[in-house]
N, C-alpha and C positions, 0 to 999 in steps of 0.2 A: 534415416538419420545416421550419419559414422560419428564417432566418438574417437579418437586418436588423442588426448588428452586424459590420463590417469585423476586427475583431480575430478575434470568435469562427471567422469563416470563414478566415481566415490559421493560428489554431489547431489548426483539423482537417486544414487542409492539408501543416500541418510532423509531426499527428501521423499520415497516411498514411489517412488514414478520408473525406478530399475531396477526389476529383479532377476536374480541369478536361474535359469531351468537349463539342466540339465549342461550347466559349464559355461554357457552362452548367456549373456546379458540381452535382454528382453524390456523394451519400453511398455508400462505400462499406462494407458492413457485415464486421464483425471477425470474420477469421478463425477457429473454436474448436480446431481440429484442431492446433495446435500445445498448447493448454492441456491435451489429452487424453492427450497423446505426452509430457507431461510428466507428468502423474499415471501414467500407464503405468512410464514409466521408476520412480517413485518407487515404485510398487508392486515391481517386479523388485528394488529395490535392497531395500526389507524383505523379502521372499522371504529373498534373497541371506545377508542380516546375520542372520536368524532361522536359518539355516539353518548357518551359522557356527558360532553361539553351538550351538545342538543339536547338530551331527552333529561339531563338530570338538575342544568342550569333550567330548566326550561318548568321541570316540577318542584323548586323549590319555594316557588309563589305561593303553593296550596299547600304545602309542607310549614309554611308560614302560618297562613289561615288556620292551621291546624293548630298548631301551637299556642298561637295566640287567647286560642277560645281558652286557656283556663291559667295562663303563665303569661304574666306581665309583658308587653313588648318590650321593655327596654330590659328587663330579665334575660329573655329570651337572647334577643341579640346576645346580651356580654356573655348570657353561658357558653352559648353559639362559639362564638370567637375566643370566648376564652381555652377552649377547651384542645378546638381545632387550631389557633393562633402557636398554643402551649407545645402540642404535638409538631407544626412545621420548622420550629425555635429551635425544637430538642434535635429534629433530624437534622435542620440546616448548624448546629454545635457537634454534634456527630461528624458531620463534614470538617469541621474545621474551621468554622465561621466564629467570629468572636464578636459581637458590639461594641462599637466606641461611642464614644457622647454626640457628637457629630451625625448619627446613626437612628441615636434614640429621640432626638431631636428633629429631625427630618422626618421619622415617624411618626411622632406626636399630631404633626402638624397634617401629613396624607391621612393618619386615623383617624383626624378629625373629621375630615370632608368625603373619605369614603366610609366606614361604619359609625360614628358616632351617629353624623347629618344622616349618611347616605342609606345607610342601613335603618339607621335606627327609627326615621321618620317612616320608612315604608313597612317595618314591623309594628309600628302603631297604627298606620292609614286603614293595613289591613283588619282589622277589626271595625271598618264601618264600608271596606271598598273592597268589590270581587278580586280574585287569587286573577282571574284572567286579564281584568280591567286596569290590574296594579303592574302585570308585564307590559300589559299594550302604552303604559304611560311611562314605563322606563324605558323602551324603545325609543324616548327621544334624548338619549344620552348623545346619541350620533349629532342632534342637531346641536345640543349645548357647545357641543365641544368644538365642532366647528365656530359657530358664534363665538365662544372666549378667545380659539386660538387667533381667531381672525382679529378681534377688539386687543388683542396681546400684539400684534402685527407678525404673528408666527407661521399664517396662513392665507392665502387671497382665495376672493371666493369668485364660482365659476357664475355663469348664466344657468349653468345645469344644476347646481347647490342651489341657486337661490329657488329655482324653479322644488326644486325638492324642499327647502325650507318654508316653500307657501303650501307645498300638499300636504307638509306635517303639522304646520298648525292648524290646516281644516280636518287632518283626521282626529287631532287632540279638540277640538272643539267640537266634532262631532260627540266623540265620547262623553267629554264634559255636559253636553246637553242631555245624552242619553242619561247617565247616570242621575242628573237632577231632576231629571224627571219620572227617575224610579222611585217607588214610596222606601224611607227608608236611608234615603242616600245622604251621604256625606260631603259639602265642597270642600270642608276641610281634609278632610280626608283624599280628594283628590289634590288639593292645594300641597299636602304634605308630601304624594309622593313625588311630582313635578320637582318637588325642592328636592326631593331627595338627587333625582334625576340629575337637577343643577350643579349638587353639590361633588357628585361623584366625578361628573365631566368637569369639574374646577382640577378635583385629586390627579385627575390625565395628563391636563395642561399643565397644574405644574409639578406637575412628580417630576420629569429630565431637569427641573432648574434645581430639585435640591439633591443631599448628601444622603441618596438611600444605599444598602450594598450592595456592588454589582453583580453577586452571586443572585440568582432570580430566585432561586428559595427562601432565602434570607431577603431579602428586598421585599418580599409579600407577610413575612413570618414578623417582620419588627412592627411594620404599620398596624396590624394585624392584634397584637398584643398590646400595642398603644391605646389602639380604639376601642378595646374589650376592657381595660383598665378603666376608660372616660366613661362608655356605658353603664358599667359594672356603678361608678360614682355618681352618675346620673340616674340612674336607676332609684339610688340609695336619696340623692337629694329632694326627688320628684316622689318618694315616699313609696315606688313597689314592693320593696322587699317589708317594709310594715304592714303593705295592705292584703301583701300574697297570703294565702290560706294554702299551704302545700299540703294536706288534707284532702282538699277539692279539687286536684291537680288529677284529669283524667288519665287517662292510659294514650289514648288517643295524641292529645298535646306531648305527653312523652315522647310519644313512637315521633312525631314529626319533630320535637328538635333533634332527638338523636340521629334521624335520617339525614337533619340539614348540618349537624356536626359531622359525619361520619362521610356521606356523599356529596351532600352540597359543595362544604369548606375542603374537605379533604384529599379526597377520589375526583371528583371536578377538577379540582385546581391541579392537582398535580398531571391529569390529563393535559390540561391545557396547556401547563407548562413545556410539556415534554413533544407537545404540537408546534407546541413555538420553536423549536429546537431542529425541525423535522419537515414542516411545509411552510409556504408564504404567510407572511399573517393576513393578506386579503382571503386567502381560504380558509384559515383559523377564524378570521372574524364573521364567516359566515351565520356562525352559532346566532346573530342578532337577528336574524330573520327567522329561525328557526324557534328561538326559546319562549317567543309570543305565541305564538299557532300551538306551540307545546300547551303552554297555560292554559290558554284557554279552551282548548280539547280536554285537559282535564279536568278543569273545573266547571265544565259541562257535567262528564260523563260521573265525575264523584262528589262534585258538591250541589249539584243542580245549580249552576249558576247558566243566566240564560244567558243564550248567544241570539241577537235578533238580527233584522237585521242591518241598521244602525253599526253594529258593533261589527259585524262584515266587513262593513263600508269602511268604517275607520280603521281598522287594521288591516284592509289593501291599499288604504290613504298612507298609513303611516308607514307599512313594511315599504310601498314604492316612495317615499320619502326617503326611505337610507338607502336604497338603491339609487335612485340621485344622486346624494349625496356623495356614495362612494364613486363612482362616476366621477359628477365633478372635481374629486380629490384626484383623482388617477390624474383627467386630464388638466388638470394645472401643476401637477408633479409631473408630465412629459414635456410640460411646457416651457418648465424652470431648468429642466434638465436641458432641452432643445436651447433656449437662451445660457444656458452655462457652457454648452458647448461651441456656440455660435460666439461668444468673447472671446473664448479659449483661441478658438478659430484666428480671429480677429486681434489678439494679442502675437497668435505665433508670426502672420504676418508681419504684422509692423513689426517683431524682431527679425526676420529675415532681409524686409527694406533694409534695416540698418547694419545689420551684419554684411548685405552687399553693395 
C-alpha cells in the first residue's frame, strides 16, 4: 500500500494501524482476536438468557407449590410482584421513564388479566394440582390466544391450527381425566388454572390496543405493580392476611417466594427481554415447549409427583398442539404477506395502464 497523502498517513497513525521503525512508516495489521472474544462472549450471554427463560420459567411451578404449602396464595402472588414489580419500576425510573395516567390505567386493566386472574388463580390451583400438571395446563395459552384473536377478527385460522386446536383439547382432556381420577384431586383446581390460562391470552390480545409504555421495561413494570396492588387487596378482602399465622411460615415456602421474586419475576424477565432485542421471537418463544418438560421433570425428581403414562400422552398431545399452531400462524402470515404483495402487484399495474 503507498500512502502519498500526509493526512491519510497521520490518520492511520492516531488510529494505531501506522507505526514509525526505525524512520519508515510500517502497516500494522488489525488485530481479530479481540472481535472473536467478543462473539464468544455474545454467544455465552445467549446460552446464559436461553437458558433462563427454559430452566427457570420452567421451575417456577414447584417454586409455587413451595410456597403455597404455608403462605396464602394470593399472599404469595402480591409479595411475588410486589416486590419484583417494585424493583423493575425503580430501574425503568432510573432510565427516565415517567408514568402518566393513560399508563396506569392501561395497567390496571393488563394486571388484571395477567396477575390478578392469571397469576393469581394458578397460585391457589396449586395447592390441590401438581407443579407439573399446572405447566402442562398453561401450555394452552397458545391455543387461547389464537381463538380470542381469531373471535377479535385479528387472525384467520389455518387447516394446520385447527388440526393442532383438536390435539390440544384431547391432551387437556386426557390430563383432566387423569387427574380426576387420582385420589385427592381437585376440578376446581384444574378449572382454575385453565382460567388462569384464559385470562393471560385475553392480556396478549389486547395489550397492542391499549396505552402501555413503549419502553419494554416500563411496559412490564406498570402492569406488574398494578396487579400486585389488586392482589395485595384481594388477598386482604378474601380474609389471608387475618388467617396467615406467620409463625408457621416454613423456611421452605420462604426459600421458594424469594426464588420466584428474585429468578422467576426478575432474572427471567429481564432475560427475555433482552432475547427479544437480539433474536426472532419465534425462537424466543421456544421457551413454551420447553417450560412443561421442565416442571414436570422436576416435580418428579423433588416433589414425587407422578409422571404416568397418561400424562406422557398428553404433554406430547399438547407440546404437538403449539407446534401446530405455530405452524399454522407462520403459514397464514406468508399468506397474508404473499396476497399483500400480489395487490401491491396488481395496483402498480393498473397505474402503469394509466400512466401509458
Amino acid at each position: 500500500m503507498f500512502l502519498d497523502q500526509p493526512s491519510q498517513i497521520m490518520a492511520l497513525i492516531r488510529s494505531g494501524k501506522l507505526v514509525n521503525i526505525g524512520g519508515r512508516p510500517v502497516l500494522v495489521p488489525t488485530p481479530r482476536q479481540p472481535e472473536r472474544l467478543s462473539r464468544h462472549r455474545e454467544d455465552i450471554k445467549l446460552a446464559l438468557a436461553f437458558a433462563a427463560i427454559y430452566l427457570i420459567w420452567g421451575s417456577t411451578y414447584l417454586a409455587i407449590r413451595y410456597a403455597v404449602e404455608t403462605i396464602p396464595p394470593l399472599v404469595t402472588a402480591g409479595l411475588r410482584h410486589t416486590v419484583a414489580g417494585g424493583i423493575l419500576l425503580a430501574w425503568a425510573w432510573a432510565r427516565g421513564f415517567r408514568p402518566k395516567r393513560e399508563h396506569w390505567i392501561s395497567g390496571l386493566v393488563i394486571g388484571a388479566l395477567f396477575f390478578l386472574v392469571g397469576h393469581g388463580t394458578l397460585h391457589w390451583a396449586e395447592q390441590y394440582v401438581g407443579s407439573g400438571l399446572a405447566a402442562l395446563l398453561i401450555a394452552t395459552e397458545p391455543m387461547f390466544i389464537l381463538l380470542l384473536a381469531w373471535s377479535m377478527g385479528q387472525q384467520r385460522i389455518s387447516r394446520v391450527s385447527v388440526a393442532g386446536l383438536g390435539l390440544g383439547v384431547l391432551g387437556v382432556a386426557i390430563l383432566m381425566g387423569a387427574e380426576l381420577s387420582a385420589k385427592g384431586s381437585s376440578l376446581l383446581g384444574l378449572l382454575a388454572v385453565l382460567l388462569g390460562s384464559l385470562s393471560w391470552a385475553a392480556g396478549v390480545v389486547i395489550s397492542p390496543k391499549v396505552k402501555l409504555p413503549q419502553d419494554a421495561l416500563a411496559r412490564t413494570a406498570v402492569p406488574l405493580v398494578c396487579g400486585a396492588a389488586m392482589l395485595l387487596i384481594a388477598a386482604g378482602v378474601t380474609g389471608e392476611f387475618h388467617r396467615m399465622q406467620w409463625s408457621s411460615v416454613s423456611l421452605k415456602s420462604v426459600l421458594g417466594l424469594a426464588y420466584l421474586i428474585v429468578f422467576g419475576s426478575v432474572v427471567a424477565f429481564t432475560a427475555y427481554t433482552w432475547l427479544l432485542q437480539r433474536c426472532p421471537p419465534a425462537l424466543v418463544a421456544t421457551h413454551t415447549y420447553a417450560n412443561p418438560v421442565v416442571a414436570v421433570l422436576l416435580g418428579w425428581l423433588l416433589a414425587s409427583e407422578p409422571v404416568t403414562l397418561r400424562i406422557v400422552i398428553a404433554s406430547v398431545a399438547i407440546l404437538g398442539a403449539i407446534a401446530l399452531i405455530r405452524r399454522g400462524e407462520r403459514s397464514v402470515q406468508k399468506g397474508s404477506e404473499m396476497a399483500e404483495r400480489s395487490i401491491h402487484s396488481a395496483e402498480l399495474r393498473t397505474a402503469v395502464r394509466r400512466v401509458s
